[in-house]
C-alpha positions as CSV (number, residue, x, y, z in Angstrom):
1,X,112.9,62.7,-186.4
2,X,110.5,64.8,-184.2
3,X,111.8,68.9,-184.5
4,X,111.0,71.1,-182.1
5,X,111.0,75.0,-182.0
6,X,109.6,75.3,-186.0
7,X,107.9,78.6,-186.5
8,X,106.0,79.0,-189.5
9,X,105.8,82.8,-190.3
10,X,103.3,84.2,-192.8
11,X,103.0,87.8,-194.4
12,X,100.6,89.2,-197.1
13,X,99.8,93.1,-195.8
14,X,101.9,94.2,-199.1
15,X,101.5,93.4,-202.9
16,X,103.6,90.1,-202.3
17,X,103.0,87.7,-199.8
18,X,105.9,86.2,-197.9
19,X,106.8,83.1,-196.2
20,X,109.3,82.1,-193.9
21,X,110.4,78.9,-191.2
22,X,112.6,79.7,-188.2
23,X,113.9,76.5,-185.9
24,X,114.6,77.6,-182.6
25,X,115.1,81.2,-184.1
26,X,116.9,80.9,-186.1
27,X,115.8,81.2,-190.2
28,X,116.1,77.7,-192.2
29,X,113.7,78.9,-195.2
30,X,112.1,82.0,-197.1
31,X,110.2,82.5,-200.3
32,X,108.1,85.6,-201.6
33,X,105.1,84.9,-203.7
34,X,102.6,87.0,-206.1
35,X,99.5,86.8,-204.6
36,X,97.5,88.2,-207.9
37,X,97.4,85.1,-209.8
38,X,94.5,84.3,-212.7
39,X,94.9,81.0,-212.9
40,X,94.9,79.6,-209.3
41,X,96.3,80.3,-205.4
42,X,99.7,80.2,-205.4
43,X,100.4,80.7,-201.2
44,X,99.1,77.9,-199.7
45,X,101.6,75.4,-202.3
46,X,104.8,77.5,-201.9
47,X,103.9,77.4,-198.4
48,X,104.4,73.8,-198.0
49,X,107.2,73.9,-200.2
50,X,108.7,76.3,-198.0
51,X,107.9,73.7,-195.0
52,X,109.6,70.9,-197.0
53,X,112.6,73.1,-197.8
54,X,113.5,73.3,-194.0
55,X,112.9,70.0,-193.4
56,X,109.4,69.8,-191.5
57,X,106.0,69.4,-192.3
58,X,103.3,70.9,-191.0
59,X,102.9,68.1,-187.8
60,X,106.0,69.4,-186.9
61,X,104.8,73.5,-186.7
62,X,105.1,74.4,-182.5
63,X,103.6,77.7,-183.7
64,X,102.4,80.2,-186.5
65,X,103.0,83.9,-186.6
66,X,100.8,86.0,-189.0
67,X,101.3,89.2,-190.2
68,X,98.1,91.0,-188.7
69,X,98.1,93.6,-191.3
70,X,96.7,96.5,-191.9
71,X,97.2,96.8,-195.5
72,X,95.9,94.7,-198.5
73,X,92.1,93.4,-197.7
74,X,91.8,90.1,-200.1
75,X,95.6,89.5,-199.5
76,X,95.1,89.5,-195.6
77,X,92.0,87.6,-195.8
78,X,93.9,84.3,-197.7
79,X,96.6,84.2,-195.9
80,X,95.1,84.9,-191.9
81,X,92.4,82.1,-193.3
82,X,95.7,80.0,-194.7
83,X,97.3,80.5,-190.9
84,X,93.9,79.4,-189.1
85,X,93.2,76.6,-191.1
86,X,96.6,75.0,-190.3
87,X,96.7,75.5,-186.3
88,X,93.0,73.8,-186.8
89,X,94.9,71.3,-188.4
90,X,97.6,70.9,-186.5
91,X,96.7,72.0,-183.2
92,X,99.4,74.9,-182.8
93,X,98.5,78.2,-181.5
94,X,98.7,81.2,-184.0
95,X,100.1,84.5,-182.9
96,X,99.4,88.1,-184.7
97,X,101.8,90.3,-185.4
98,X,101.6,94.3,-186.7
99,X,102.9,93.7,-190.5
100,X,104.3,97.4,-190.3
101,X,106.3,96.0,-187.6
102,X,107.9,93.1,-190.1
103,X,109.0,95.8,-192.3
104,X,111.4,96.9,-190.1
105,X,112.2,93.5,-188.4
106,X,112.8,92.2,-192.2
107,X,115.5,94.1,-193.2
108,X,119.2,93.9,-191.5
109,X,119.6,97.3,-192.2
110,X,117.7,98.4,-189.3
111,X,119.4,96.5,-186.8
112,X,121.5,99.0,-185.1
113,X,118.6,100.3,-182.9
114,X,116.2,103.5,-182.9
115,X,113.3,104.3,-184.3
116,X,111.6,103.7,-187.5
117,X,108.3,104.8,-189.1
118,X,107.1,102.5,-191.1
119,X,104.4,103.2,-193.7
120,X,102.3,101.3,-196.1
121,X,100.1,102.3,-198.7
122,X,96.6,102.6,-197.9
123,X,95.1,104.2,-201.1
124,X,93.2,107.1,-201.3
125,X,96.2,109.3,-200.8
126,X,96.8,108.0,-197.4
127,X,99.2,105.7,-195.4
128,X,99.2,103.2,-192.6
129,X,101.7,104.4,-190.3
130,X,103.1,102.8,-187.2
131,X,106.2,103.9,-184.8
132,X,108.6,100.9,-184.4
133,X,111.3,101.0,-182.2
134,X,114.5,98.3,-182.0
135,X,116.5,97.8,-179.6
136,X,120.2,97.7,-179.2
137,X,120.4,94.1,-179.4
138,X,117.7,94.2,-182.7
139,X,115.1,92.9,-181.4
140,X,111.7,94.9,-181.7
141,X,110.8,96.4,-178.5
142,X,107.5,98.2,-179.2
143,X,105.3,98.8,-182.0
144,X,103.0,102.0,-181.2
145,X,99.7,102.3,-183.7
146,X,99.4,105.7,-185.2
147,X,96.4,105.0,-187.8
148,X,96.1,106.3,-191.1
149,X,97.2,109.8,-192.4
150,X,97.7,111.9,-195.5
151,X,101.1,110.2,-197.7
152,X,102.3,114.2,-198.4
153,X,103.0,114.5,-194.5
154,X,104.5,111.4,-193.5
155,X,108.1,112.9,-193.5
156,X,107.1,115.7,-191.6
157,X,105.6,113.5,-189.1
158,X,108.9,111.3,-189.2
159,X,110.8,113.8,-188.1
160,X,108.9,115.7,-185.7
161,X,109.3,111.6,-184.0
162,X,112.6,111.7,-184.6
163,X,112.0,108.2,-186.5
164,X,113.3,107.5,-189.8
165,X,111.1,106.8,-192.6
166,X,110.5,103.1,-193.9
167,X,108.2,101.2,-196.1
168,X,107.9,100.2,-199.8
169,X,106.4,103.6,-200.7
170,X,110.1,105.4,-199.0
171,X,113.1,106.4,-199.6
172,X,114.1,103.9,-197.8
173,X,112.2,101.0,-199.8
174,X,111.6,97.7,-197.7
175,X,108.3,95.8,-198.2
176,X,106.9,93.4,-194.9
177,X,108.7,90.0,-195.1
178,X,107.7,87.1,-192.8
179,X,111.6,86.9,-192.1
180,X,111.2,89.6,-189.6
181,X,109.0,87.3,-186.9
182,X,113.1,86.0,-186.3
183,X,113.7,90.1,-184.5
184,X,109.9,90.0,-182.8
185,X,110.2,87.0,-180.4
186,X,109.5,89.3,-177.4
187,X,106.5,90.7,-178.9
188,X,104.8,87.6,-179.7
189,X,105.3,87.0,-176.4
190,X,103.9,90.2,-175.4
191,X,100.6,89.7,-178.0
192,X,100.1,86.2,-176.8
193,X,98.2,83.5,-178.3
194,X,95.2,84.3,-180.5
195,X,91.6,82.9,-180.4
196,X,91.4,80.8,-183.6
197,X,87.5,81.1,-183.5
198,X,87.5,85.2,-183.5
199,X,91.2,86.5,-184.6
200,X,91.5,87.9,-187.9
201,X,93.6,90.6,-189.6
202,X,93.6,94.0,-189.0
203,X,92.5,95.3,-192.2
204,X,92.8,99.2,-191.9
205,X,89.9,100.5,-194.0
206,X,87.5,98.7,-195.9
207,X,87.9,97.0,-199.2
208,X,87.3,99.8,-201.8
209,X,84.3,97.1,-203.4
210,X,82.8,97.2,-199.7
211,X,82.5,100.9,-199.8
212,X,80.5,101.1,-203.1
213,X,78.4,98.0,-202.2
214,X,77.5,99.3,-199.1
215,X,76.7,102.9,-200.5
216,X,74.6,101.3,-203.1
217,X,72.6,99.1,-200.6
218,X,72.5,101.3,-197.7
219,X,73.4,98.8,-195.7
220,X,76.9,96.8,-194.4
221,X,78.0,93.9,-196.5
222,X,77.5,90.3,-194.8
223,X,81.2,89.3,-195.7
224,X,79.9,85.4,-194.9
225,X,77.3,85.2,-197.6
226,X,76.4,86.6,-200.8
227,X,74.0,89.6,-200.9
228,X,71.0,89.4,-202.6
């Protein structure tokens, strides 16, 4: 049987990374995965486990939404080069998505409308913040950007939004699942279809390692090879 509508969904901006599959919106499967593993990669096999589980396989994938970060570098990295790989594959297009946005599109508790800040941690003392509003119906409607600022004001800045506070680090403690691409339909729309040979992640700040390379070198670090 040839299935139509299967959305693969893909996650990894937090210290987990999540997968889910939607048919025709609706969700069939979901699994969460540690993505700090000594041994060996753990995604990319509980992803197609995931795929079996709602009865596809990857031939059968119309699409794949990818959580576009910002938040953890390596994590990102994997997974948005897990995502490309397959729509190589496959031929399906890939679409990004903000992963701050999937916070709030992940958990049912949000679906009564308004406006959410979500947060995530972006060491350093600071947070990734973004101003996600839902609709009446659920569904996110926008997903405004705000950048990175201290974590001791991000309750002041809630308020002075009139958003309430979200994100793994809050009160209100929800991580980024790849469930949440089920509320974001209109914004993939909106985002649209990524360039497989240029899209990556947005990864917020570099990789702490980066930093002290390139301060020791003097010079950026050539993520495509090793420096000398």
């Amino acid at each position: 049987m040839v299935m139509t509508g299967v959305t693969l969904a893909l996650d990894a901006a937090a210290s987990a990374g999540t997968i889910a599959v939607l048919v025709d919106g609706m969700l069939c499967a979901e699994r969460t995965v540690e993505m700090k593993s000594a041994g060996r990669e753990l995604f990319f096999p509980q992803l197609l486990e995931v795929v079996r589980e709602a009865g596809a396989t990857p031939r059968d994938l119309a699409r794949i939404v990818c959580g576009a970060g910002p938040g953890s570098f390596t994590a990102l990295r994997v997974v948005g080069a897990i995502a490309k790989g397959l729509c190589e594959g496959t031929g399906c297009s890939l679409y990004g998505v903000p992963s701050l946005a999937l916070i709030v599109a992940g958990d049912e508790r949000t679906r009564g409308g308004g406006r959410w800040l979500a947060t995530l941690d972006a060491m350093r003392g600071d947070r990734y913040l973004a101003l996600v509003t839902v609709a009446a119906n659920g569904e996110i409607s926008d997903v405004e950007s705000m950048g990175l600022a201290p974590a001791a004001g991000v309750a002041e800045r809630a308020a002075l939004l009139g958003a309430t506070l979200i994100g793994p680090d809050e009160a209100l403690a929800v991580a980024p699942h790849a469930r949440g691409v089920a509320r974001c339909d209109a914004l993939v729309g909106t985002i649209g279809a990524a360039d497989l040979a240029s899209w990556e992640p947005v990864y917020g700040r570099l990789a702490e390692a980066q930093v002290k390379w390139e301060a020791t070198h003097g010079r950026p670090l050539a993520l495509d090879r090793l420096a000398p």
